[in-house]
C-alpha positions in Angstrom: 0.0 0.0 0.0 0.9 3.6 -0.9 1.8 5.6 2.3 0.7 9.4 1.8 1.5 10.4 4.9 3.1 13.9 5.0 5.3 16.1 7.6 3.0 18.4 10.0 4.4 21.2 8.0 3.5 19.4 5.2 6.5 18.4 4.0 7.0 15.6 1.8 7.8 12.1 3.6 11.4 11.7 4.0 12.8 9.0 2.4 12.5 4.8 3.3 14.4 1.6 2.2 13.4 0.5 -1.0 11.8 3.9 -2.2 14.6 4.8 -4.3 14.7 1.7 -6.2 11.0 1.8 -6.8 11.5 5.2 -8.1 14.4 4.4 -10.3 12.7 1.7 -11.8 9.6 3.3 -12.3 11.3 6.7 -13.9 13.9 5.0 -15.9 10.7 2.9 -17.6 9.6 6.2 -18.3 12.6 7.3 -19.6 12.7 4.6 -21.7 9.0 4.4 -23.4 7.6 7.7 -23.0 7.5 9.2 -26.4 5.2 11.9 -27.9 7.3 14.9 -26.3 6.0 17.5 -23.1 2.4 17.0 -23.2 1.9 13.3 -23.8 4.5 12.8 -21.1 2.4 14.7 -18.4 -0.6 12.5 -20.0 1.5 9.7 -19.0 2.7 10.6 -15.4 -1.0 11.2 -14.9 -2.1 8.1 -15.7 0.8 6.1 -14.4 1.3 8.0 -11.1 -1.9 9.6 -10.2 -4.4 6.4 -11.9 -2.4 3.3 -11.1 0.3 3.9 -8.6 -2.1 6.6 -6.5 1.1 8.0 -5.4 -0.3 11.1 -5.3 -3.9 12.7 -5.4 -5.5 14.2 -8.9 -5.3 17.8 -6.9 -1.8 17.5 -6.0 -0.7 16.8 -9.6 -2.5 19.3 -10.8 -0.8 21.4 -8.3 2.7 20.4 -9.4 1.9 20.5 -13.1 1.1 24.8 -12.3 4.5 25.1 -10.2 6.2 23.3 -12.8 4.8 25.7 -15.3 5.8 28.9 -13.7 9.6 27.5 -14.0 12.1 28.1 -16.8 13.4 24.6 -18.2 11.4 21.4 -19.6 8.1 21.4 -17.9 7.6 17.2 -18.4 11.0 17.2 -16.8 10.1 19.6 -14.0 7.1 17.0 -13.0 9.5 14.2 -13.2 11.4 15.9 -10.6 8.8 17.3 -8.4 7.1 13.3 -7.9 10.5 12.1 -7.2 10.9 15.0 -4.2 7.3 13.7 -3.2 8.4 10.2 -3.0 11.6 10.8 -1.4 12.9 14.5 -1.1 16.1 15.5 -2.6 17.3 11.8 -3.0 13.5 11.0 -4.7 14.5 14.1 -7.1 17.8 12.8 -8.1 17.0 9.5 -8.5 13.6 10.5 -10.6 15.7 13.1 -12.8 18.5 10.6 -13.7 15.9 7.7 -14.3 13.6 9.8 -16.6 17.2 11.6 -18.1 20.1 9.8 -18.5 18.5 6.6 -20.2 17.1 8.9 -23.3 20.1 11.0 -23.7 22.7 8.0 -23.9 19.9 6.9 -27.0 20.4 10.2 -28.3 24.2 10.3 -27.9 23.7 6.8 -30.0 21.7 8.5 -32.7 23.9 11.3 -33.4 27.3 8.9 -33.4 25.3 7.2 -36.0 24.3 10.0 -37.5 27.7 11.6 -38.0 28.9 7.9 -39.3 26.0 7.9 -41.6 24.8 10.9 -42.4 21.2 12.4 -41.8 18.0 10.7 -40.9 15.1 11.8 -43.2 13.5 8.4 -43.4 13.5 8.2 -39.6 10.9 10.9 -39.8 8.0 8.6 -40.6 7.8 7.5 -37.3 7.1 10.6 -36.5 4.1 10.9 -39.2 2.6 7.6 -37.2 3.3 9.0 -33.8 1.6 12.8 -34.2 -1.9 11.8 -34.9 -1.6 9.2 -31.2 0.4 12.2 -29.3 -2.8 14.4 -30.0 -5.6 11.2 -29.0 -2.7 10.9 -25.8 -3.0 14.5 -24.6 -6.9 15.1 -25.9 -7.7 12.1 -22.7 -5.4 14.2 -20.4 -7.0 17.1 -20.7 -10.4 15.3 -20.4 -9.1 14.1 -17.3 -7.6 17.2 -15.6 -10.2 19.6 -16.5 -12.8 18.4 -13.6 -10.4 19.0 -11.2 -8.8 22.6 -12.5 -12.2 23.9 -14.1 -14.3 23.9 -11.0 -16.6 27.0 -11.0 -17.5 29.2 -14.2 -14.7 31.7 -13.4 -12.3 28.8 -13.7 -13.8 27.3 -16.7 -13.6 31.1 -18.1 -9.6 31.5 -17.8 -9.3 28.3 -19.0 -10.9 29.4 -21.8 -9.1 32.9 -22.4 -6.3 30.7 -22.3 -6.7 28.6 -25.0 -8.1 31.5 -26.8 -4.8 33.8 -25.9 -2.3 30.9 -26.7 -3.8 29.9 -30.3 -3.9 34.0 -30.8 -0.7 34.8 -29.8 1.0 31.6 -32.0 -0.8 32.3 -35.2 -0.6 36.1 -34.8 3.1 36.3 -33.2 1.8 38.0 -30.3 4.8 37.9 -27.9 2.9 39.5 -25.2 0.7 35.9 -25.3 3.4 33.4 -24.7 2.3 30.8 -22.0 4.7 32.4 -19.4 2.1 35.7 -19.7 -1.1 33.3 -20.4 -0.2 31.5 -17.0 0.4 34.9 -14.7 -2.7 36.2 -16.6 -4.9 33.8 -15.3 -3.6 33.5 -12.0 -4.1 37.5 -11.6 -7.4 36.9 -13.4 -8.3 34.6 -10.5 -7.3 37.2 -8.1 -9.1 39.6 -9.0 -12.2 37.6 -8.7 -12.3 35.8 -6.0 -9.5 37.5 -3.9 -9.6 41.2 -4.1 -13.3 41.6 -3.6 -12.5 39.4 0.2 -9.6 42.0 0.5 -11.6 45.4 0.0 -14.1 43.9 2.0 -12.3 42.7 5.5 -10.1 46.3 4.6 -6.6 44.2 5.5 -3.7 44.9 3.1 -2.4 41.7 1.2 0.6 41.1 -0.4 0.9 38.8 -3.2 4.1 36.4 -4.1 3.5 34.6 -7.0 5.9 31.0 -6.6 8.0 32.4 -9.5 11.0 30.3 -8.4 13.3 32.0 -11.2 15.6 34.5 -13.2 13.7 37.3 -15.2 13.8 36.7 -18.6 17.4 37.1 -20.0 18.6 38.4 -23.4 19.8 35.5 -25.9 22.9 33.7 -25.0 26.3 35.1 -26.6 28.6 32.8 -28.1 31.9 33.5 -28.4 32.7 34.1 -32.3 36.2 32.2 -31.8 34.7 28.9 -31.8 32.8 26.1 -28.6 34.6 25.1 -26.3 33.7 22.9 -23.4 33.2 25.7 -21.5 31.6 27.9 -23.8 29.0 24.8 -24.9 27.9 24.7 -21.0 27.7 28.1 -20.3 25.4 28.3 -23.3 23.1 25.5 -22.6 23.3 26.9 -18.9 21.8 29.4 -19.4 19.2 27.6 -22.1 18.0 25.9 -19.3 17.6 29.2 -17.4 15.3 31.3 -19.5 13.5 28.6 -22.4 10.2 27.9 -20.6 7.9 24.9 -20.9 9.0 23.5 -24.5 11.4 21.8 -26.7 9.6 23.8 -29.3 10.9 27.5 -27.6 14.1 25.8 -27.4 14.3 25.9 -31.4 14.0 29.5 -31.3 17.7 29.7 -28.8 19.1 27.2 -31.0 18.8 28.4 -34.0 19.9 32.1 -33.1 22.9 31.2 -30.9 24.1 27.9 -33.0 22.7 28.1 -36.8 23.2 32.0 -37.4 26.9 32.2 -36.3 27.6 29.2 -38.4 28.2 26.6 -35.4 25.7 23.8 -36.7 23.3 23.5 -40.2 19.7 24.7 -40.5 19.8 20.8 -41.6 21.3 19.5 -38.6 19.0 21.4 -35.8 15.9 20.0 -37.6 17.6 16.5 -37.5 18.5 17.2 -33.9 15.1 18.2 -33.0 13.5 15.4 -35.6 15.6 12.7 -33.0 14.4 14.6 -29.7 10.9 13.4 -30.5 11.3 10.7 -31.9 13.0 9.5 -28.9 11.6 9.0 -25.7 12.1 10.9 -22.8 12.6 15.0 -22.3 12.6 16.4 -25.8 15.0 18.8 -24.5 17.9 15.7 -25.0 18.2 17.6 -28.1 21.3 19.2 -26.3 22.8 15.8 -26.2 22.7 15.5 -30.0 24.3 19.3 -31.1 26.4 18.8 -28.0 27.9 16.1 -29.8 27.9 17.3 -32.9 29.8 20.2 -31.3 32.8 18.8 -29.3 31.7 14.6 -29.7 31.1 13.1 -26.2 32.6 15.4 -24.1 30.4 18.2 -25.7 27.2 16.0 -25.6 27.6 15.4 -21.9 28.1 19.6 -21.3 25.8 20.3 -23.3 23.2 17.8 -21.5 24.4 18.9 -17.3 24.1 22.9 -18.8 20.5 22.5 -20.9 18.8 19.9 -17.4 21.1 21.4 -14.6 18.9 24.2 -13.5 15.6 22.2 -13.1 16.9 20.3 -10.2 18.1 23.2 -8.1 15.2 25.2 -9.2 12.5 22.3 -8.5 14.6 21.2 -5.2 14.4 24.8 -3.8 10.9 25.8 -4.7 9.2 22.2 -3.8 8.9 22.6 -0.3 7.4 25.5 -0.2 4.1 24.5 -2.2 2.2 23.0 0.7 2.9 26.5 2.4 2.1 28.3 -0.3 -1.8 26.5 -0.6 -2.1 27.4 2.9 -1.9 30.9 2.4 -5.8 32.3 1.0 -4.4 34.5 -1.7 -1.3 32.4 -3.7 -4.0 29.4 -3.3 -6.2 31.2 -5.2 -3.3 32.5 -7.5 -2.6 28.5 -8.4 -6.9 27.9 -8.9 -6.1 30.7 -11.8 -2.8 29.2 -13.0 -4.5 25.6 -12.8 -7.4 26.6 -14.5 -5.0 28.6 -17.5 -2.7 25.6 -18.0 -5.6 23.3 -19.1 -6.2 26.2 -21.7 -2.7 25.9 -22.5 -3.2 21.7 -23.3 -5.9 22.2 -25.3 -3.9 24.9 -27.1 -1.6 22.5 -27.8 -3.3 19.9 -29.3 -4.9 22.7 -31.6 -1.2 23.4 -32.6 -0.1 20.3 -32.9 -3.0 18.6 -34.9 -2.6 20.9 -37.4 1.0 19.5 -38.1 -0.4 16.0 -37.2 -3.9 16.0 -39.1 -2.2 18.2 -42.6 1.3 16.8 -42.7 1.6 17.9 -45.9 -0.4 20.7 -45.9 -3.6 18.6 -46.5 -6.0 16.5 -44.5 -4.8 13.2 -44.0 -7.4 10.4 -43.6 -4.7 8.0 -42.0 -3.8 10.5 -39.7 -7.6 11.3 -38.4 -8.4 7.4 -37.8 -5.2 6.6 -35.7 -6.3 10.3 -34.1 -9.7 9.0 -33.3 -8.7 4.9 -32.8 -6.4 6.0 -30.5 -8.6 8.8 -28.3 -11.0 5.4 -28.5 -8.8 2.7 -27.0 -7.7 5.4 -24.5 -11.1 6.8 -23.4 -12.4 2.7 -22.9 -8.8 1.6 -21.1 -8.2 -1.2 -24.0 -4.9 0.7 -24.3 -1.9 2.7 -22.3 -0.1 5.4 -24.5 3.0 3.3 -24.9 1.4 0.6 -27.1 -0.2 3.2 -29.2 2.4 5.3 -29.9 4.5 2.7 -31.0 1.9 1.0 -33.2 1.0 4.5 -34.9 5.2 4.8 -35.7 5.5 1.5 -37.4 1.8 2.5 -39.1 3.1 5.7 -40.2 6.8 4.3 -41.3 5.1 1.4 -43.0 2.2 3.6 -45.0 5.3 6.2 -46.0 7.2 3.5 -47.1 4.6 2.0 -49.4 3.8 5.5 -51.1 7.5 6.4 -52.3 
C-alpha cells in the first residue's frame, strides 16, 4: 500500500528503504518508453502515477503541473522531478531526474554517433508521421481528465478558456505579449481579482501577493563567443538555455537556431535532425542538447551540453518544492494556483490545436490515415483497452510502413 503520509508542516515524507529503487525503476521505464514529447509525457505521469500507482492525489498533480509551469526549463521534466521529491525528497529528485534523463540522452548520444557515421535521418521521420496523430488522441484524454479537477466554477472554466483562446492567438498572430509564461500569470491575476480582491476590500486588511515564481527574469539570448565552442563555452550556453527557455522543446528551437545556426556553429539541416531525433525518442525532448552537443565537441560536448541544458531544473524544483504546501495554505497564492490551474488546461488544449494541425495536414492537406489513428487512438484510450506506450508505438510502425509504401 501507498503511504501518503506527510510532515506536520506538510513536508513531503522523508525517504524509506526500498523507495529509491522503486522510483528508479519506475522513472527510468519512463525514460525509456515515454514518447510523444512535453504534453503526452504529463498525459502519462498522470495516468501512471496519479491512476495506477495513486502515489499522489489528482489535486496534487495538478498542483505540481502549475508550479512546474511557472519555471524556466522542460516542464515534463520539472514534474518528473517534483514526484520524485514527493516520494523521497532530494534523493527521490535525483533518482527520478536521472531515471527519466540519462536513459534517453545515452539513445540520443547513439543517434547522433550514428548519425555523424552515416549521415542524416530523413526516413526516420516517418515514425514521427505515425506517432503525431496518437500524441494528440494521448494528450486530448489528459486534458479530459484534468479539466474536472482545475475547471471547478464558471470563473475557472472562463480562464481556461481565455487561455486557449490567448495561446492559439498569440502563436498564429506572433503576439509575444501571449506566450504561456504571460497566459499563465494572466490567469492566476485573473483569479485574483475575482475571488481574492473583492474578500480583501471587504475585510479592509492589506495583502501582499508572491507569485511562486521560483526563477531569473527573462534574459537576453545567449552570446557565443565568435572564436569557436569550447567545453566551457558549450555549457555556459546551454546553462543558461536551461535558465530562460520555458515549458518547450519547441521554444528551445527558437535559442538554437539564433545562438548555434546563425553564427555558423551547426546547419539549418542538422538542428531540424536534432530536434527530428528529440521526439522521436523517448524521454525530455529537450535531450536535443545531447545530439548538437555532440555534434559540437563529440562526447565530451554531448555530456556539457546535457548537465548545462537539465542542470537548473533540479536546483530550481529542489528549492521551490517545499514551499508549495505553504504556499496552498496561504488564501491568496492558493487562489493564485486555482487561476494558474485553470490557465494551463487552456494551454493543453492549445496545444493539441497546434499540434494537430502538423499532425492532421502533414503535408499541408488532410490526412485520412492521420484522423483514424487520431480517433482509434482517443477510443482505445477513453475505454482503457490501451496505455499510450502501445499506441504510440503502433501508430510509428503504421506511419513508417504507410510512408514507405507511397514512395
Amino acid at each position: 500500500m501507498t503511504d501518503h503520509r506527510s510532515a506536520p508542516d506538510g513536508s513531503p515524507p522523508a525517504p524509506r528503504p526500498g523507495r529509491a529503487g522503486e522510483l528508479a525503476r519506475a522513472f527510468t521505464w519512463l525514460g525509456l518508453t515515454a514518447f510523444g514529447g512535453p504534453a503526452a509525457h504529463i498525459a502519462i505521469m498522470q495516468r501512471e502515477f496519479v491512476d495506477r500507482r495513486r502515489w499522489l492525489s489528482r489535486e496534487r498533480f495538478v498542483d505540481l503541473l502549475g508550479l512546474s509551469s511557472l519555471l524556466p526549463g522542460p516542464t515534463s521534466t520539472e514534474m518528473a522531478l517534483g514526484i520524485g521529491f514527493e516520494r523521497g525528497r532530494w534523493v527521490g529528485l535525483l533518482v527520478a531526474g536521472f531515471g527519466f534523463i540519462l536513459p534517453a540522452s545515452l539513445i540520443v548520444l547513439g543517434l547522433a554517433i550514428l548519425y555523424t557515421a552515416f549521415g542524416a535521418v530523413s526516413e526516420a521521420r516517418y515514425l514521427l508521421y505515425g506517432m503525431a496523430p496518437v500524441v494528440i488522441a494521448v494528450i486530448g484524454q489528459a486534458m479530459i481528465k484534468l479539466a474536472p479537477t482545475a475547471l471547478r466554477d464558471a470563473w475557472s472554466w472562463l480562464i481556461g478558456i481565455a487561455a486557449f483562446v490567448a495561446t492559439v492567438a498569440g502563436f498564429y498572430l506572433s503576439l509575444v505579449i501571449l506566450q504561456p509564461i504571460a497566459v499563465l500569470l494572466g490567469g492566476a491575476l485573473l483569479m485574483l481579482a475575482v475571488r481574492r480582491l473583492p474578500e480583501l476590500i471587504r475585510g479592509a486588511s492589506p495583502a501582499v501577493l508572491a507569485l511562486p515564481l521560483g526563477g531569473p527574469e527573462l534574459a537576453a539570448p545567449v552570446a557565443v563567443a565568435a572564436a569557436g565552442l569550447g567545453l566551457g563555452a558549450i555549457l555556459l550556453t546551454f546553462l543558461k538555455m536551461g535558465l530562460v527557455v520555458f515549458g518547450s522543446g519547441y521554444v528551445l528551437v527558437t535559442f538554437l537556431g539564433s545562438e548555434l545556426v546563425a553564427p555558423g556553429y551547426i546547419s539549418e539541416e542538422e538542428l531540424l535532425d536534432a530536434i527530428a531525433i528529440g521526439q522521436l525518442t523517448p524521454g525530455p525532448v529537450f535531450t536535443t542538447a545531447t545530439f548538437i552537443g555532440y555534434l559540437l565537441a563529440g562526447v565530451p560536448g554531448a555530456v556539457v551540453a546535457t548537465v548545462g541544458i537539465f542542470l537548473p531544473s533540479f536546483l530550481l524544483v529542489g528549492v521551490s518544492h517545499p514551499f508549495l504546501p505553504r504556499l496552498r495554505a496561504n488564501r491568496t497564492i492558493s487562489v493564485a494556483i486555482d487561476g494558474l490551474n485553470a490557465a494551463a488546461v487552456g494551454l493543453i488544449g492549445a496545444s493539441i490545436v497546434l499540434l494537430g494541425e502538423d499532425a492532421l495536414f502533414p503535408d499541408g492537406a488532410f490526412d485520412p490515415l492521420a484522423a483514424a489513428l487520431t480517433a482509434a487512438a482517443f477510443g482505445l484510450l477513453l475505454l482503457g483497452r490501451s496505455g499510450p506506450v502501445p499506441l504510440l508505438l503502433a501508430g510509428a510502425l503504421i506511419g513508417f510502413a504507410a510512408r514507405m509504401l507511397s514512395t
